[in-house]
C-alpha positions in Angstrom: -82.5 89.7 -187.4 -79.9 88.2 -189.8 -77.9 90.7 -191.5 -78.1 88.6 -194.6 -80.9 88.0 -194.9 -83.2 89.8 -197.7 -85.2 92.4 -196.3 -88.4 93.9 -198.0 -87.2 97.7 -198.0 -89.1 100.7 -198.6 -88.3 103.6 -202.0 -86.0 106.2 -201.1 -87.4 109.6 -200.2 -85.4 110.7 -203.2 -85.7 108.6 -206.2 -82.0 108.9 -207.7 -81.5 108.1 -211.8 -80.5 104.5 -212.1 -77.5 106.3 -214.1 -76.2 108.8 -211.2 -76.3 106.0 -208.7 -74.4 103.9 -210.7 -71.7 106.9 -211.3 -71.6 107.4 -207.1 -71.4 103.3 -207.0 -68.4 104.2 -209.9 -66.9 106.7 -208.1 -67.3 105.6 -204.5 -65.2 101.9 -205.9 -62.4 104.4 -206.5 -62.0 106.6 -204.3 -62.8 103.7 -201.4 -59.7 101.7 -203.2 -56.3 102.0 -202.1 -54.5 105.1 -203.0 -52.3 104.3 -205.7 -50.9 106.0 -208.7 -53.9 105.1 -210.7 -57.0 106.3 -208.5 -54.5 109.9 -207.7 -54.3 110.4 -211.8 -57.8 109.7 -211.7 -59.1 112.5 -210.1 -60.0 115.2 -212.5 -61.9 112.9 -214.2 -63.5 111.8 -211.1 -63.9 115.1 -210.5 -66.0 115.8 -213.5 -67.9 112.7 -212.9 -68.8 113.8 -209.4 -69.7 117.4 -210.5 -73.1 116.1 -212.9 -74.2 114.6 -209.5 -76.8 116.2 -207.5 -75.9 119.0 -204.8 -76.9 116.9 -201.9 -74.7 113.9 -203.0 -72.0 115.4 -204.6 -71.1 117.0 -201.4 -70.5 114.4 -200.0 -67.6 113.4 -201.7 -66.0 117.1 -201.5 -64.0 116.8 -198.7 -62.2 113.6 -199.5 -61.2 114.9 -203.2 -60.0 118.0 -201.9 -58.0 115.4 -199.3 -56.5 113.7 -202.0 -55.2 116.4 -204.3 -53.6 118.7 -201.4 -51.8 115.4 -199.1 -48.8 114.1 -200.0 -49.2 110.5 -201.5 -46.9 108.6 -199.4 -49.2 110.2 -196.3 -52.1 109.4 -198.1 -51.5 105.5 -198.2 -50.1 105.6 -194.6 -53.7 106.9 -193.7 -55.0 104.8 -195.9 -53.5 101.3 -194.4 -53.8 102.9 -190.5 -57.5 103.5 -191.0 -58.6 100.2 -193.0 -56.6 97.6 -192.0 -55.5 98.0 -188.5 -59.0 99.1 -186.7 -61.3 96.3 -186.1 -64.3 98.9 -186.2 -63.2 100.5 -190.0 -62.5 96.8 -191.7 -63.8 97.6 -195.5 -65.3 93.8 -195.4 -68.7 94.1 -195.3 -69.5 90.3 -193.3 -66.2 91.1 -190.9 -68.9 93.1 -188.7 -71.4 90.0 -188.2 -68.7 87.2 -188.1 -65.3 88.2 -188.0 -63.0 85.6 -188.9 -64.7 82.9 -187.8 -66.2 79.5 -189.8 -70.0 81.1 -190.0 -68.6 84.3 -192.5 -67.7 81.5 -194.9 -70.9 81.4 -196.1 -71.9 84.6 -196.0 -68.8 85.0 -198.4 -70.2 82.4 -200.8 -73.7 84.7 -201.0 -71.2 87.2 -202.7 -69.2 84.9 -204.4 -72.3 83.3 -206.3 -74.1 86.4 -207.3 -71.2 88.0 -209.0 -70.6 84.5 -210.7 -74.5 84.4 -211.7 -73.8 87.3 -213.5 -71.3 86.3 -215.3 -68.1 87.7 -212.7 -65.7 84.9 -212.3 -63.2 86.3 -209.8 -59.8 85.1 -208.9 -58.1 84.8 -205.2 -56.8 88.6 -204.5 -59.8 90.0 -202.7 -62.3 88.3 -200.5 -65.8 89.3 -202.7 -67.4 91.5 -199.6 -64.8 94.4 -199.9 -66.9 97.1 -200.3 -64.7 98.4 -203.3 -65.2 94.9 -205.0 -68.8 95.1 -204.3 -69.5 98.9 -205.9 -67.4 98.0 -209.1 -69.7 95.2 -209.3 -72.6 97.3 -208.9 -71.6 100.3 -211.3 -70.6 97.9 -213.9 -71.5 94.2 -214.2 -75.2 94.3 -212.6 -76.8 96.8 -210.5 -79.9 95.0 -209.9 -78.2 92.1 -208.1 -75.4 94.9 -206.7 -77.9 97.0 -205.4 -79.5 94.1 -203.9 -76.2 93.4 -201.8 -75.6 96.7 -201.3 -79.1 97.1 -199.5 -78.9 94.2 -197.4 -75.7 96.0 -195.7 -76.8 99.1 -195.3 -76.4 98.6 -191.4 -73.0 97.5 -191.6 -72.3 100.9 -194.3 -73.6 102.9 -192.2 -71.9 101.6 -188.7 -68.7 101.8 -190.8 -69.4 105.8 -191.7 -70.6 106.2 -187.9 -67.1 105.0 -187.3 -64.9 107.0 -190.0 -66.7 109.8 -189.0 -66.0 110.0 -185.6 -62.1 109.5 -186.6 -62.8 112.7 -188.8 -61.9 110.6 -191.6 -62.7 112.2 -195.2 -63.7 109.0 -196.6 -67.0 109.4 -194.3 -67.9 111.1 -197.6 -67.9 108.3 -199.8 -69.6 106.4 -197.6 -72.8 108.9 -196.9 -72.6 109.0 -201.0 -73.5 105.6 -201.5 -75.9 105.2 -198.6 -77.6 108.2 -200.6 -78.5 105.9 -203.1 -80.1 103.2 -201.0 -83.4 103.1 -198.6 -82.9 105.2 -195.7 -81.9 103.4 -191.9 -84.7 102.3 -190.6 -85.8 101.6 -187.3 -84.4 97.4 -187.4 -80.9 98.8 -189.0 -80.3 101.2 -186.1 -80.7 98.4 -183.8 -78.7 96.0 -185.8 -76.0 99.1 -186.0 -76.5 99.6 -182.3 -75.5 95.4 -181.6 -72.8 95.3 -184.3 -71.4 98.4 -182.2 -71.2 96.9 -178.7 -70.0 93.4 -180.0 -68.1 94.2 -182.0 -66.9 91.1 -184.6 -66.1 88.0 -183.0 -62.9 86.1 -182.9 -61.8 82.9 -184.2 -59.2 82.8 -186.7 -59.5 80.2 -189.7 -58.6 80.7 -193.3 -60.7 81.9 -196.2 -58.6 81.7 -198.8 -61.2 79.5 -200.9 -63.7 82.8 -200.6 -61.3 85.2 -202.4 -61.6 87.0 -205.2 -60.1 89.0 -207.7 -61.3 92.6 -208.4 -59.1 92.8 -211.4 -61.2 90.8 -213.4 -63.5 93.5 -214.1 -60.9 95.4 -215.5 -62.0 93.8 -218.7 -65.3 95.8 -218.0 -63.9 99.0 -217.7 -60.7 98.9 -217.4 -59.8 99.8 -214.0 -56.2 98.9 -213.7 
């Protein structure tokens, strides 16, 4: 099974409001971001945001919150960096798991790159356009139909990634169970895609991307996220 390709999936058990979804999407871009000064003086309002949720979801993101307001910052971002971008198994970019850095996650990039440009996203050369982050904002704000869309179609790769934060006893776990609330549950095909993704883990085969980046920045203008 391709883990691009568009799957037919079924309802979620729970039908979420297209409005709550979009606030975990919101919120999830945020607190999955790095650390900084903005997303720490951002957290009562998160917090408010978080608390119209319902139970089940908004417990999920509990633990990393309460993470966040009692650990010093500098700690915080060391975490951060240690957990994100120096393990293989906990990379934030969703097509790293299939492809790595090889020639065939180029266009798997471009699949990202063209839907937030159909909608209107021109992005710049910061951020490659499947970090997960960059793909929520997108979601929340520009267009969840299309987000959701892309946000289904790696719900393997989501879920191999909490798997994976999880067993680090990582808090951001949280966010990620959050969002995979709002999606179709695992099914029997993902947990077998989850299972290969696991014990291949992403291939090797260094080349540059820089034409695939993008910059999350732009949709500042949206809501004014930096």
């Amino acid at each position: 099974m391709s883990l691009l390709s568009i799957r037919r999936r079924p309802e979620p058990v729970t039908v979420m409001p297209e409005n709550a979804r979009r606030v975990v999407w919101r919120a999830a871009a945020l607190l999955l971001d790095y650390p900084g000064e903005k997303l720490l003086s951002l957290l009562d309002p998160l917090n408010s945001a978080i608390a119209e949720l319902p139970e089940e979801v908004r417990a999920h993101f509990l633990p990393l919150l309460d993470y966040l307001r009692t650990t010093p910052e500098i700690e915080v971002a060391q975490r951060y960096v240690e957990t994100f971008d120096m393990r293989r198994r906990s990379s934030m970019h969703l097509t790293f798991y299939a492809f790595g850095d090889t020639r065939k996650r180029g266009m798997a990039l471009l699949r990202f790159k063209h839907a937030y440009r159909q909608a209107g996203a021109e992005l710049g050369d910061e951020e490659l356009p499947d970090h997960l982050p960059v793909l929520l904002e997108f979601a929340a704000i520009v267009d969840p139909i299309g987000g959701e869309r892309l946000l289904g179609e790696h719900v393997p790769v989501m879920e191999l990634l909490r798997l994976s934060l999880s067993d680090n006893g990582s808090p951001y776990a949280g966010a990620l169970a959050a969002v995979l609330a709002t999606l179709p549950p695992v099914t029997t095909a993902d947990r077998r895609r989850i299972a290969e993704l696991a014990a291949e883990g992403p291939p090797e085969e260094e080349v540059g991307l820089d034409p695939f980046a993008i910059d999350p920045s732009l949709f500042d203008s949206q809501e004014g996220r930096r």
